[in-house]
N, C-alpha and C positions, 0 to 999 in steps of 0.2 A: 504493500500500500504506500504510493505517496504521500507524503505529510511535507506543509512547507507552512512557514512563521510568518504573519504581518506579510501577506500576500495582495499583492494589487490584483482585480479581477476587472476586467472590460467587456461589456455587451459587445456584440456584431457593430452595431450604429456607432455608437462611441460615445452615447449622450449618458450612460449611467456606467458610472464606479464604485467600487468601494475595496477599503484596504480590512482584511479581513486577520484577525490575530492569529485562527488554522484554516487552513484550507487541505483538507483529502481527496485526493483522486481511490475510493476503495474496491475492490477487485472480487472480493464474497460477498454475499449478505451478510456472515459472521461479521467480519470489519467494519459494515454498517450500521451493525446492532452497536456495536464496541465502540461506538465514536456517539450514538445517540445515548449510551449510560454515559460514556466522559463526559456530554454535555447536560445531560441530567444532572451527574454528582455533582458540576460545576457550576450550574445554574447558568448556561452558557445557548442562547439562541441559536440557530442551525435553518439554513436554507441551501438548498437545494438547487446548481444553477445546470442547467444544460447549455446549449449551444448558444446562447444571449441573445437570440429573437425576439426577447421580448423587449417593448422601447419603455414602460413605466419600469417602475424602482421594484417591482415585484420579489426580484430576484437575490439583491442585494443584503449584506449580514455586513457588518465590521465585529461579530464574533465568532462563528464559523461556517464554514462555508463549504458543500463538499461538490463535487462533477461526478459525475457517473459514469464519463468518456468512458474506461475504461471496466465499466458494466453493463457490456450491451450487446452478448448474446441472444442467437435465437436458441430458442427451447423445445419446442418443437411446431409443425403448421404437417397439419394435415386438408381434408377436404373443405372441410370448410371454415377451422379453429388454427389460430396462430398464437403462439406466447411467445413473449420474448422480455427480457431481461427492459428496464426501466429507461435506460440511457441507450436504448437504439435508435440512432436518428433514422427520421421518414424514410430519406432516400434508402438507406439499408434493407427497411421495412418492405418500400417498393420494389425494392430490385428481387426480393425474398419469392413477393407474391406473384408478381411476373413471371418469374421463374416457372413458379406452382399454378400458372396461370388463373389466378383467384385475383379480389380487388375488392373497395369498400363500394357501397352505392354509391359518397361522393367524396372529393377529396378537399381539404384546403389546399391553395395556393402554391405556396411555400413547402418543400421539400428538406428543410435546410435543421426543423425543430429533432428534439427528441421525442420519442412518445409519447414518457411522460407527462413532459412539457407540453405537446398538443393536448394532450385532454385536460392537463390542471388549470390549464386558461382557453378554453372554450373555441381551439379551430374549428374554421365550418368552411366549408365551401360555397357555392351559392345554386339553389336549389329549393322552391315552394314544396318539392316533394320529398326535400329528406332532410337530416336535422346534424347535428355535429359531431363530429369524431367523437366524440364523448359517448354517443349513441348505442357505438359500434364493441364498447365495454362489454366482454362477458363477466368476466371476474379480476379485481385487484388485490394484489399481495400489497399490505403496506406496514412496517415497521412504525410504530405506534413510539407516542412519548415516553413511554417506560422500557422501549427496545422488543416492547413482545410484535411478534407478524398478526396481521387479523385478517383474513380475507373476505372481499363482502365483493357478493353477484347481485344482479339486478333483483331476486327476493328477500336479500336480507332486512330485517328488522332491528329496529333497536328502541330499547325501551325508556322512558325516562318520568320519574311520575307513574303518574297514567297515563300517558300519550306514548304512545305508537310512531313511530316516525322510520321512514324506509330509508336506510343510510346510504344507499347507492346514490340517492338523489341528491346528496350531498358530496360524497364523495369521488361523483365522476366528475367534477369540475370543482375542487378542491382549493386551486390557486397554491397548492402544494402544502396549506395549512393542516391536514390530517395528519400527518407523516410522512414517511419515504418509500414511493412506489418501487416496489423491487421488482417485481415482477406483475405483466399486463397480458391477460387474455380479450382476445379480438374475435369479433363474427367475422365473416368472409363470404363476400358470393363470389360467383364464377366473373375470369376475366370479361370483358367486353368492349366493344369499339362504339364509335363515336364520331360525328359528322360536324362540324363548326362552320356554320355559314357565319361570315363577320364583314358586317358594313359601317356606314357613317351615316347619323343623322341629325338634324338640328335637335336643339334641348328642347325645345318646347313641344314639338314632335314627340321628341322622347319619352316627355311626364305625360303624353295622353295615352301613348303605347304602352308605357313599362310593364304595367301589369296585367295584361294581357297575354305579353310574351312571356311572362314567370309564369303565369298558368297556362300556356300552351306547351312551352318546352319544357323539358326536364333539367336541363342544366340554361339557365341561364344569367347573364350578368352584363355589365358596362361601364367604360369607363370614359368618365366627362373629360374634356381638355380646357381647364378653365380658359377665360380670356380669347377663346375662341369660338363661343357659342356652340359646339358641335360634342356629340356622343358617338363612343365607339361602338356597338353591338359584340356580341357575342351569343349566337342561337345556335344550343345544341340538342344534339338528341341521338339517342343508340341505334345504331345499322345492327344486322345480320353479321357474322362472319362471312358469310360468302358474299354479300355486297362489300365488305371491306377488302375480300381479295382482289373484287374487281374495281378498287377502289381509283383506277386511273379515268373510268370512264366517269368520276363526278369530283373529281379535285380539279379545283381552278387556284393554284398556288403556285406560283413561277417560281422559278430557278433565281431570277430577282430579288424577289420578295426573300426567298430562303437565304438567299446571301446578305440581304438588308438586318435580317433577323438575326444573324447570329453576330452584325456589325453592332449593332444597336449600343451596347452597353460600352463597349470601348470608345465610339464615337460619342456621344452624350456625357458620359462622364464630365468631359474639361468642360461643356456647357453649363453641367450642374454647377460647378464648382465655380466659375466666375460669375455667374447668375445670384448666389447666394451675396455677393458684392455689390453687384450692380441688380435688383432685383426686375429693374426698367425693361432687361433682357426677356423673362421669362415670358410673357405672349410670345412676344417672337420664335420663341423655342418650341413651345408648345406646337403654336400651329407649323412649323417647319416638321416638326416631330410625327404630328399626324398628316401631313403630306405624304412624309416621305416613306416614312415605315408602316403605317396604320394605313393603308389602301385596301380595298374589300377583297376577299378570297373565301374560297371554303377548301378547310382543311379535314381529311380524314385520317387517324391513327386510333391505337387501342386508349383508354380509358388514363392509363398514366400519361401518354403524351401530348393530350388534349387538352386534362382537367389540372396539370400540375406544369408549373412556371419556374425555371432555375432562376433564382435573382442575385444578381452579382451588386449592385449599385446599391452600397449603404446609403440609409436612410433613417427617419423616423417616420411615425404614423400614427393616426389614432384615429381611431374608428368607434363609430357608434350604433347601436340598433333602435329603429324608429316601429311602434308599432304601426298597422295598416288599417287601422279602425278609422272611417272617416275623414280616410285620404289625409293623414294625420305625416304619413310619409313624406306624399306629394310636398304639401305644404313648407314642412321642412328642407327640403333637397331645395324647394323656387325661392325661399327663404334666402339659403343661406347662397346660392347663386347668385339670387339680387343685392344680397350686403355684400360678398366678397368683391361684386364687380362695383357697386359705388365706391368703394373703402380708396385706399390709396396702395393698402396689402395684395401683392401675387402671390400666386401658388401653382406648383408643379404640378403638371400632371405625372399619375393618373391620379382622380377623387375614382376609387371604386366605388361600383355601387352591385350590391349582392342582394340576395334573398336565403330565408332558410326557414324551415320548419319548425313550428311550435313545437319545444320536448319540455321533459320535469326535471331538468336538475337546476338546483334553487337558485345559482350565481348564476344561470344562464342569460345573457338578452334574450336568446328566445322563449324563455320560461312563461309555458300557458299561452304564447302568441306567435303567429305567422312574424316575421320579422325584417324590414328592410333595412341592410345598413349602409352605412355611408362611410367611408377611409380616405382620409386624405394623408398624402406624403410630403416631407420636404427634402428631398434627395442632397446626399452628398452634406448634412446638418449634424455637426457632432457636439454642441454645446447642449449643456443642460437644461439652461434656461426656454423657456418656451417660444417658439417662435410666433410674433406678433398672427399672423395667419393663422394659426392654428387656435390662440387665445378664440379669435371671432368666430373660429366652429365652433370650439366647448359652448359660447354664450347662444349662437342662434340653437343648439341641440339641447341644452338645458329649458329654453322655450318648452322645447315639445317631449318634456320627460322621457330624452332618449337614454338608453345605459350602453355604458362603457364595454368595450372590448378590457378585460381584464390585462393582457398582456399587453396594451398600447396604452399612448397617452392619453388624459382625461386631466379632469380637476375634479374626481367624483370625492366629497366628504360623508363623513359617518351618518348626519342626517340626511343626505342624498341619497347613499345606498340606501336606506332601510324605505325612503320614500319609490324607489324606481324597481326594487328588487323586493319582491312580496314575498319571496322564502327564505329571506334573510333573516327574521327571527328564527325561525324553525334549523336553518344552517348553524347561527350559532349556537344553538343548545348542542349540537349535535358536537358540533367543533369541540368548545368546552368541555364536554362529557371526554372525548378522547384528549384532549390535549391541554387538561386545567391550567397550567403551570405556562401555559401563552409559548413554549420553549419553540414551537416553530413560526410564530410568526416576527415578521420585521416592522420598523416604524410606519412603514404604507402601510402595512396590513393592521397594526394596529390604530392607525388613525380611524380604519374604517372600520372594524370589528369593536 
């Protein structure tokens, strides 16, 4: 087991540190247990960091702090059940199931997380017809405050009082405050392929279409180019395998395009980076951006090469979920279009704009409701302080009682949560119960808990 003293740790982005008095990289579960009594007997904090995707403080201890890098076997994947060890990044995961040609219904984005890490902080993909990696929980192994494992499936129960409370709904989107996922069982359907028609269309067009196209496609999503008035599409939906063999007679994707795409991040890059100075630049980037690279095609591949995006271009982000009760969405997204372009503030593209399914675990945004969200980026931003842009989302999305992506930025506080998140009483009993002693969580997580 690695052990190192007064250790600096750095997120992917660059915008969150912290100098941490232990940091363990451990290699058993034993070592795991052995480092949760050392910080028990010590009265000593403990988080949990994986690959640093996330952009809030989530992740962060100045007392200890452990990676998993080096805990992230697979355990076994059969037909349709995969377990793998805590600290298995996605991409590992994906390359696993391809293999076994098996796949989730939908995926997040990003490729880049740990397992863990995706389900303690709520990935989703975008999709009215399926809900988030969290979903996809059969069973969690997790090393509890007192170092004992407990594992809870989507029936377990847990008692408290006289109330009844179903721990999984807690515990699949955790934000990592339970304990230490050691070990993650996953459902799995069979591989599948996948058709992406993607165009361009003015916004205003786009807020009367949006949700139409979420409930006619299976996968769908978009992304605005601010300061250009104009939406990217992305409408997808599953072929046959044997339409996908003959998948030349409906691909309209040049050899162009394919060479523009894998230019994209090296070229843009120096853009980002001088634009953050001069931020005068940014329309001009954008719409040059979506000239050049975003031109309409339809692509066909299987189900990972469609729904999942390698991203190389540090950034921040923060994203939010709007319910869709009363066009409550809409409103929001023309809202905060219309402040950002009166303001004198730019922003990079993309602002994604997703969907996903109502599920039951408590810190979820989609908790109890269909769910539209919105994410904005500031590419190539590694300071900690907020960027003025970003401020004027949190205020137009606080308007409309949107919640927080856990793993990105926000300005969510302790009566905020409990105001936007209806099973956050019921979360914390349950927290509590396993972890009295607070020993997992950090100053963000206690500000809100």
């Amino acid at each position: 087991m690695i052990k190192k003293e007064n250790y600096t740790w750095n997120n992917w982005a660059g915008n969150q540190s912290c100098l941490s008095e232990n940091y363990f990289e451990p290699e058993t579960e034993e070592q795991i247990i052995e480092i949760v009594r050392f910080s028990e007997k010590n009265k000593k904090k403990i988080r949990v960091v994986g690959s640093g995707h996330s952009f809030s403080p989530i992740a962060i201890s100045n007392e200890i702090l452990i990676s998993l890098k080096n805990y992230r076997k697979l355990i076994s994947v059969n037909k349709d059940i995969i377990v793998c060890q805590g600290g298995m990044y996605l991409y590992e995961l994906y390359n696993i199931m391809l293999l076994n040609r098996l796949s989730f219904p939908n995926f997040g984005v990003i490729n880049k997380q740990t397992v863990a890490g995706a389900i303690a902080t709520g990935t989703h993909g975008s999709s009215l017809m399926h809900k988030s990696l969290s979903s996809q929980i059969e069973k969690l192994r997790i090393i509890t405050a007192t170092g004992d494992p407990i594992e809870i499936a989507s029936e377990t129960k847990w008692k408290i009082d006289d109330q009844e409370f179903n721990l999984w709904e807690a515990a699949s989107l955790s934000l990592g405050s339970f304990g230490i996922v050691t070990e993650v069982t996953l459902k799995c359907d069979p591989l599948f392929y996948v058709k992406s028609e993607e165009s361009v269309i003015d916004f205003d067009d786009f807020l009367k279409s949006m949700d139409d196209y979420a409930k006619y496609y299976e996968y769908f999503k978009a992304w605005w180019f601010p300061h250009t008035d104009k939406v990217y599409l992305f409408k997808a939906e599953r072929i046959e395998e044997e339409q996908y063999r003959k998948k030349d007679q409906w691909i309209k994707y040049t050899e162009e395009q394919k060479k523009r795409d894998i230019e994209i991040d090296r070229l843009t890059t120096p853009l980002f980076i001088k634009s953050n100075h001069d931020p005068s630049l940014i329309p001009q980037i954008n719409s040059y951006c979506l000239e050049y690279f975003f031109t309409p095609r339809t692509r066909i591949g299987n189900c990972f090469e469609i729904l999942v995006h390698d991203e190389t271009v540090p950034m921040v982000v923060s994203e939010y979920g709007l319910s869709m009760s009363d066009n409550n969405h809409k409103k929001a997204l023309k809202e905060f279009r219309d402040v950002l372009e009166q303001s004198k503030y730019k922003l990079h593209f993309p602002v994604d704009l997703r969907y996903t399914h109502a599920e039951n675990s408590y810190l979820s945004p989609a908790y109890k409701q269909n769910t539209f969200y919105i994410g904005v980026c500031i590419r190539e931003y590694r300071e900690e302080k907020i960027h003025p842009s970003m401020q004027l989302f949190f205020d137009v999305m606080n308007k409309y009682t949107a919640r927080p992506n856990w793993g990105k930025l926000s300005d969510l506080s302790k009566t905020a949560s409990e105001e936007k998140f209806p099973g956050m009483e019921s979360f914390q009993k349950l927290r509590d119960t396993v972890d009295p002693e607070r020993i997992f969580l950090n100053a963000f997580l206690e500000n809100i808990f």
